[in-house]
N, C-alpha and C positions, 0 to 999 in steps of 0.2 A: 504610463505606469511602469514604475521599473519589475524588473522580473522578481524581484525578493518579495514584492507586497503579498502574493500571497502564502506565504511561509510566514504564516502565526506563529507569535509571541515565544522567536525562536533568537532574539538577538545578539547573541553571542554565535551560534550557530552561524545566520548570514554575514556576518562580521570577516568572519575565518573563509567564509566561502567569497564574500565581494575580493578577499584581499589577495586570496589563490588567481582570482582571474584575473584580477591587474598584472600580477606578476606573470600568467599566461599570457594574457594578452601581449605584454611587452617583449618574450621569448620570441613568439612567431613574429612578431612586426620586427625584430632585432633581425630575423631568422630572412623573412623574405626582401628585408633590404638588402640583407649580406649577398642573397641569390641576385640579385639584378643587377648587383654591382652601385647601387647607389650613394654606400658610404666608401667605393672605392679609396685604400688606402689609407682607412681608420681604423683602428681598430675594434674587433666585433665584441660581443656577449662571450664571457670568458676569457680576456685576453687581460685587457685594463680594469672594464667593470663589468660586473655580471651584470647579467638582466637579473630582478626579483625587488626586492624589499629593503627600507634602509640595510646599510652596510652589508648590501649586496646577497641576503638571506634570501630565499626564494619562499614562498607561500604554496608552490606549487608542486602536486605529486600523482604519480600516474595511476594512483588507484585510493579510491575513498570507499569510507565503508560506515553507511546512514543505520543509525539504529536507532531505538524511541519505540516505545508504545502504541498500539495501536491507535491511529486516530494523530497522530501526532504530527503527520506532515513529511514524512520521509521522502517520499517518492517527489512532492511538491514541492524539496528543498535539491532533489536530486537535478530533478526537470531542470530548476530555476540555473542552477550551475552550468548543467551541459547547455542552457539557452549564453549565460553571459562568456561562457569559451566559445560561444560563434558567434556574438555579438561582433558586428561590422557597423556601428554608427560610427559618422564620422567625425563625433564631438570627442572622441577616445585621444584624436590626435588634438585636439583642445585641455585635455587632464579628463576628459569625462570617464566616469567609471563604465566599463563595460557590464553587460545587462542593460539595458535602455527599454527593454521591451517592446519596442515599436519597429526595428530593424527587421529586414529581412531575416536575414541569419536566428536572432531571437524569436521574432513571429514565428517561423516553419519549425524552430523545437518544442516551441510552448505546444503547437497543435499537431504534432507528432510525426511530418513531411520533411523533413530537412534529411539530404540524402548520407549526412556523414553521421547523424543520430540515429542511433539503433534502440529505442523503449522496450524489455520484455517485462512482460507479464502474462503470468498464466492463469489458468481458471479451472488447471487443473490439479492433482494431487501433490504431484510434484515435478519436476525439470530432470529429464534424464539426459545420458549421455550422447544422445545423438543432436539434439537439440543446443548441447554446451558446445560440441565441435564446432555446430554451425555458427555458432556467437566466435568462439577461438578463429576459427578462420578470417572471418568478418574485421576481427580488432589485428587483423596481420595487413591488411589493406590501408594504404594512406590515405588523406582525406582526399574525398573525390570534388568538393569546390571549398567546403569548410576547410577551419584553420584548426580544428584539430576531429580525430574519428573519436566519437564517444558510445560508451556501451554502458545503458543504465540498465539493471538489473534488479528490479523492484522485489522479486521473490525470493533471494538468494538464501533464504533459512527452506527452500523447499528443494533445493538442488540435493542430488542424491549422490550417495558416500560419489561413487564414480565419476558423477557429474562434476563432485567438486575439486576432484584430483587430477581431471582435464583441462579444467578452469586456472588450477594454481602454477601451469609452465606460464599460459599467458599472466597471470596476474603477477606473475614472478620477472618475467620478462618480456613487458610488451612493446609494441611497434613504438617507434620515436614520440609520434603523435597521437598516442590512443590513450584514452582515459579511459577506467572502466571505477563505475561509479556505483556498489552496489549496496543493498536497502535490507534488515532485516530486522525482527523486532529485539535480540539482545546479540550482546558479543557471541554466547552460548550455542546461538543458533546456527556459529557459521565453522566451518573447520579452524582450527590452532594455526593452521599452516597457511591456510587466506588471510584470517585476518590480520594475521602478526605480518604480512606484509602490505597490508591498508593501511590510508589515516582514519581515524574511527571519531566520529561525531557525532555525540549522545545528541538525540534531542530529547524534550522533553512534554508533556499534557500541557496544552497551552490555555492560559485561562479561559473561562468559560465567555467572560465580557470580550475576549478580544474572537472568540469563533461569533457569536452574535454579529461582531462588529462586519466582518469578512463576508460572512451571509446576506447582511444587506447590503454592502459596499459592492460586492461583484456579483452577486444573484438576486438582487430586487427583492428582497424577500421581506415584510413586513417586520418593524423591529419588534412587535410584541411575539410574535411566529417568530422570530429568530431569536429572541433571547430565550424563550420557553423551551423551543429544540436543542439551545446550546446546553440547557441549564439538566435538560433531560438525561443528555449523552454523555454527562459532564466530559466536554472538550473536546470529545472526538469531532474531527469537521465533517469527513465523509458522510457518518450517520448523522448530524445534523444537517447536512441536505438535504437527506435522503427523508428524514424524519418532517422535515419543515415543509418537501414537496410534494411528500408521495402520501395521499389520502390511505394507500393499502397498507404503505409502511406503520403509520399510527394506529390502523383497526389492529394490526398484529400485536404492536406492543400494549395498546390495551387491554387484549386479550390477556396476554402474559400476566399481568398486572393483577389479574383479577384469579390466578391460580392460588396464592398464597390463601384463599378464603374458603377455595375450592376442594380442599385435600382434608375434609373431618372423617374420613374414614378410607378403607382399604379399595373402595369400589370406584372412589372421587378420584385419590393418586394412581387407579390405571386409566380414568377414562381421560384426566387429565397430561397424563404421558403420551395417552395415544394422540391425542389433540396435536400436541405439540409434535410431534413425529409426522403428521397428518399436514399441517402446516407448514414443516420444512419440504414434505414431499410436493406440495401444492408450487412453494417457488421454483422448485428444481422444472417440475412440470411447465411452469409455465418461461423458466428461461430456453428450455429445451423448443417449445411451442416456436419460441422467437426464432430460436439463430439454428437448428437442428435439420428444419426442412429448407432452408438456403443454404444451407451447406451442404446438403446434401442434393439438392438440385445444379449446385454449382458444380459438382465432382463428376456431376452425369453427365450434366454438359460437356465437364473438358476430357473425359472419356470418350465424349461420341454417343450415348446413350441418353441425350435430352425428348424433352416430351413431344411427341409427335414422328418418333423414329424407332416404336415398338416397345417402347420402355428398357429392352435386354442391353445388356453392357456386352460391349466386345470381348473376346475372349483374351483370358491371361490380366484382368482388368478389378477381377473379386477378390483381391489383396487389399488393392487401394480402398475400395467400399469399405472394406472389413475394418483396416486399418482408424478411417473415420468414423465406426460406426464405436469403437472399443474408445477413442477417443471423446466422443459425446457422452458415452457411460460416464468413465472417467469425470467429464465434468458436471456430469449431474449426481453423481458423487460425491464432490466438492460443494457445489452448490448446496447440496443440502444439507452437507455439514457446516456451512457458514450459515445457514439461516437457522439454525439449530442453536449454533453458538452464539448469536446473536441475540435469540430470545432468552439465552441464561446471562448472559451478560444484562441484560434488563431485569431478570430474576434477582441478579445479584445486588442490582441498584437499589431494589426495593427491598430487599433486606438488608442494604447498609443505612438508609433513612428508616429501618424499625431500630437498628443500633441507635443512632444519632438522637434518637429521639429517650430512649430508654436512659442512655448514661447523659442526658443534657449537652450536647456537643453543640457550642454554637455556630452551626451550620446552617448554611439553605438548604432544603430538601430538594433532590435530583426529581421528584416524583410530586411535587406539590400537589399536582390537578388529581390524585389518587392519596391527598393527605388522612382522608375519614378512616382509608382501609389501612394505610400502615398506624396509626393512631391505635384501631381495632386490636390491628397483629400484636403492636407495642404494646399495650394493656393487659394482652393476656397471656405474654412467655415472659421471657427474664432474657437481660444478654446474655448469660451462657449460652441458653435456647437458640439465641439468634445467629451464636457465631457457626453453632456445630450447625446451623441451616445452610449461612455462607459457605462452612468448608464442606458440606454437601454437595451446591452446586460445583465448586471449584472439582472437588472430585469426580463428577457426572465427567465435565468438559476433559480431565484427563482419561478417562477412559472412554471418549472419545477421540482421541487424539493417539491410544493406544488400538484403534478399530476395534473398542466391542461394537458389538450389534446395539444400534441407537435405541430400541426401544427397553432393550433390557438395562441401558446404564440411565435413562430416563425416568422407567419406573423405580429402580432404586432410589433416585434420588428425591423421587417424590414423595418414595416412603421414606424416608430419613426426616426428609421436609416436616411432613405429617409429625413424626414420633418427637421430633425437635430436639 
C-alpha cells in the first residue's frame, strides 16, 4: 500500500507531493553518489543537468505549508510526504516512485519512530516559544540515518506571535537537508512572513463516498457503519472514526441532536447549555483520568519520589511538578473546548439539513437517522429562522475561541436558538 492511499479524495494534492519526492529523492541519490565518489569524473546535479523535473525544474522545496478544513487530511497528507522523502525501497532505482509504504524508512514515519522525523502536535492551547526553539534547533541537525531531517508541524495556526517569529529564521533559512512541513486550517492562520516563504497546498472536504470507502478499506468497519458516519460528519475522516467506533462518541451526538426540540422556553435553553458544558467537562475529565496520573507518576519517578519511597519529592524538584501540573490544566482546557466545539458543529449540521429541507435543496440529509425531528423543526420556523439559528451557533464557537466563559456564550446561543 503506497503511502498517498490514505490521503482522500486529494488528487491533485498527491500529484504535486508524489512528484516533489521524486525530485528529492533523485537530489540525495545524485548527492550521495557525488560523496563516494562513484560517478567520479562526471559530472554532478548542477553542472550539466540538474537533478528535478523535465527540463531540469525541480518539484522540490524546503518548506510546505498544508492547509484545508477540518477533517480534510492535512496532517495525513503531511505524514504521507515526510514518509516517501525517507522512502529507501529499492524499486526507486528501477523508475519506482518513492513512498512504497512497506520500506523501512516509510514504515517508521507512518508510525511515528524514524529518528530524522520529528511529528508535533499538541493537545494544548497553544505552542510557545520554548518549545519552537526546541523544533529550530532539532531542524539545524542533519539527518541522523535518513535521507533528509523533516519537521511536521501539525498545529502551526496555534503557534504564538513569538513562537512564530523564532520559527521564521529557520523556515527562512534551513539546514541543507531539512523540510519543514507545516499544517494549518487557512493561509490566515499563519503569520505573512511564514507563509510567504512556504509552498502552500490547499486541500480540500473530501467526498463523503470516498471517507466511507477509506473506513472500511483500512479500519474494518462495516460499509453501512461507514457510509452512515461518513454521511453524518459530512467528510471529516477523523470524526468518522471516531463516530463509527466509539459507542460514547454517538450517545454524545445524539444527545446534541435532540437540543434543537429541547429549548421551548428560557428554563430548557439553560438546562440545556448546562448539559452541554457538563458534557465537554465529562471528556476533559475523563482524558485527564487517562494520561494525567501516568504522567504524573512518571515525573515522580524520575525525581526520585516514586511509590514506596515516602511519596515527598527531593528538594528544589516542585518547579518541575508544578510545571506539569499547569500543563495538564492547560490541556484540559483544550480538551474541552474541542468537545464543545464539536458538539456545535453537529448542532450546525442539523440546522443545515432544517435549511435543505425548507428551500427544497436536493441534497442527502447529514442527519437522516434524526430526519422526524429536523422535518418537525423545518415545519415550524421559515429559513430566515434557520439561518439566524446557524449564524447563532457560528457566533457561540467565536466567542469561544475569543475565551468568554463557555457557559455564558452557550446559554446565549441557546437563547438565540430558542427566539430563531
Amino acid at each position: 500500500m503506497a503511502v498517498w492511499d490514505d490521503v482522500v479524495g486529494q488528487d491533485r494534492v498527491t500529484a504535486q507531493l508524489a512528484a516533489a519526492a521524486r525530485d528529492a529523492d533523485a537530489l540525495v541519490t545524485a548527492e550521495h553518489a557525488a560523496e563516494e565518489g562513484q560517478l567520479a569524473g562526471q559530472p554532478g546535479p548542477g553542472e550539466d543537468e540538474p537533478a528535478g523535473g523535465p527540463g531540469g525544474a525541480s518539484q522540490m522545496t524546503h518548506a510546505w505549508l498544508f492547509t484545508g478544513p477540518p477533517g480534510s487530511g492535512r496532517a495525513t497528507a503531511a505524514r504521507a510526504f515526510a514518509a516517501a522523502l525517507q522512502c529507501v525501497s529499492p524499486d526507486r532505482a528501477l523508475g519506482g516512485a518513492p513512498g512504497c509504504g512497506f520500506c523501512d524508512g516509510c514504515h517508521t514515519t507512518l508510525v511515528g519512530t524514524h529518528a530524522d522525523v520529528e511529528i508535533v502536535r499538541t493537545d494544548l492551547l497553544s505552542i510557545g516559544v520554548k518549545e519552537t526553539r526546541d523544533l529550530v534547533r532539532r531542524s539545524s541537525l542533519s539527518p541522523a540515518g535518513g535521507r533528509w531531517q523533516v519537521i511536521v508541524l501539525e498545529d502551526a495556526d496555534r503557534l504564538t506571535e513569538g513562537a512564530g517569529n523564532v520559527l521564521l529564521k529557520a523556515v527562512e533559512e534551513p539546514a541543507p537537508r531539512t523540510v519543514w512541513l507545516l499544517c494549518a486550517p487557512s493561509l490566515e492562520d499563519v503569520l505573512p512572513t511564514i507563509r510567504s516563504r512556504c509552498r502552500h497546498l490547499s486541500l480540500r472536504t473530501p467526498p463523503v463516498d470516498a471517507v466511507a470507502d477509506v473506513l472500511v478499506r483500512r479500519d474494518g468497519i462495516d460499509p453501512e457503519a461507514a457510509a452512515r458516519a461518513a454521511r453524518a460528519t459530512q467528510g471529516h475522516i477523523g470524526r468518522a472514526r471516531r463516530l463509527a467506533t466509539d459507542e460514547r462518541a454517538r450517545a454524545r451526538r445524539a444527545a446534541v441532536l435532540k437540543l434543537p426540540l429541547r429549548i421551548d422556553d428560557i428554563g430548557g435553553c439553560l438546562k440545556a447549555a448546562q448539559e452541554l458544558i457538563d458534557a465537554a467537562g465529562e471528556d476533559a475529565k475523563q482524558v485527564a483520568e487517562e494520561v494525567d496520573a501516568k504522567e504524573t507518576e512518571e515525573l515522580r519517578a524520575a525525581l526520585g519520589a516514586a511509590a514506596g519511597t515516602g511519596g515527598r519529592l527531593p528538594r528544589g524538584t516542585a518547579g518541575a511538578m508544578k510545571e506539569l501540573q499547569d500543563k495538564q490544566k492547560r490541556r484540559s482546557t483544550r480538551t474541552q473546548r474541542d468537545s464543545l466545539d464539536l458538539a456545535l458543529v453537529d448542532l450546525t449540521g442539523f440546522y443545515r439539513d432544517v435549511l435543505a429541507l425548507q428551500v427544497g435543496a436536493p441534497v442527502p440529509l447529514a442527519n437522516d437517522e434524526v430526519r422526524d425531528s429536523v422535518q418537525r423543526v423545518a415545519a415550524g420556523s421559515t429559513p430566515e429562522c434557520t439561518l439566524r439559528r446557524i449564524e447563532a451557533v457560528i457566533a457561540c464557537r467565536e466567542a469561544l475561541d475569543r475565551n468568554v466563559a463557555p457557559l455564558l456564550a452557550v446559554e446565549a446561543m441557546t437563547t438565540a436558538l430558542r427566539a430563531g
